[in-house]
N, C-alpha and C positions, 0 to 999 in steps of 0.2 A: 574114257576119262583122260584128260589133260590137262596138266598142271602148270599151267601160263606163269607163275613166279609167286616168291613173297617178298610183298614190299614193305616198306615202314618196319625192319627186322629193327630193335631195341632189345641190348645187353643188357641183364636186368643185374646189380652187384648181391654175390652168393661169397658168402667169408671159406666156402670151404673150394680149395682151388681147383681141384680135379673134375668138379661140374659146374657147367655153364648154363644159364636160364637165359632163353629170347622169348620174345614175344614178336607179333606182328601180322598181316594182313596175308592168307592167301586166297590166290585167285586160280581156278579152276572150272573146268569146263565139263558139266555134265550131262551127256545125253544132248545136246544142239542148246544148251544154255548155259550160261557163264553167273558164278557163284563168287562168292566174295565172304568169308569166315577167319573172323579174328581167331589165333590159334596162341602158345604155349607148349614152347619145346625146349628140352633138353639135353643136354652133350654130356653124356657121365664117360669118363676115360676109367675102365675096366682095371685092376691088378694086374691084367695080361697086356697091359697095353690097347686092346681094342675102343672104339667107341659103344658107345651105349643110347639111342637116342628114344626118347619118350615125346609121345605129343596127347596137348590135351586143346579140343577142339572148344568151345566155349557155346557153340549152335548146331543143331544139329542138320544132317544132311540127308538128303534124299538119294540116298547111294548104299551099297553095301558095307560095313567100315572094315573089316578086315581088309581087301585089295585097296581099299582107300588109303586106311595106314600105312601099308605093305610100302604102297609108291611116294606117302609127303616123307615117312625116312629114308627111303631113297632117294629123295630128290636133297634133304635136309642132309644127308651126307655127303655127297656128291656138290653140296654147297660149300660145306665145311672143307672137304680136299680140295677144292678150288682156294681156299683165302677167302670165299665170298661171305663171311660173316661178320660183323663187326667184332672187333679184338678188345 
């Protein structure tokens, strides 16, 4: 499994400031073919400071979803410490 990017990321307005809601388009590669699943994620910043990230997929996939999740919040963090989200 590979996770080619999410595009069309949209900051969705949440009144409570410590969590951020996106939405958007990702594109991964499963088993010699290429997948395309609108998703729904979330950035909650923890009391400890840490992040927090929730995903909720809208379609379902032909994959296992535990190591599936495991990798789009890793990728969806590694987004986020980059700047590459919308603010």
């Amino acid at each position: 499994m590979t996770i080619k990017q999410i595009k069309n990321i949209v900051r969705k307005d949440v009144p409570i400031y410590y969590r951020r809601l996106f939405s958007g388009t990702i594109e991964v590669e499963l088993i010699g073919k290429d997948l395309e699943r609108n998703i729904d994620f979330t950035i909650e910043t923890l009391p400890t400071g840490m992040n927090q990230v929730s995903v909720t997929i809208a379609d379902p996939i032909d994959y296992p979803l535990v190591p599936f999740m495991r990798e789009v919040k890793q990728f969806i963090t590694a987004l986020d410490e980059a700047g590459a989200l919308p603010g």
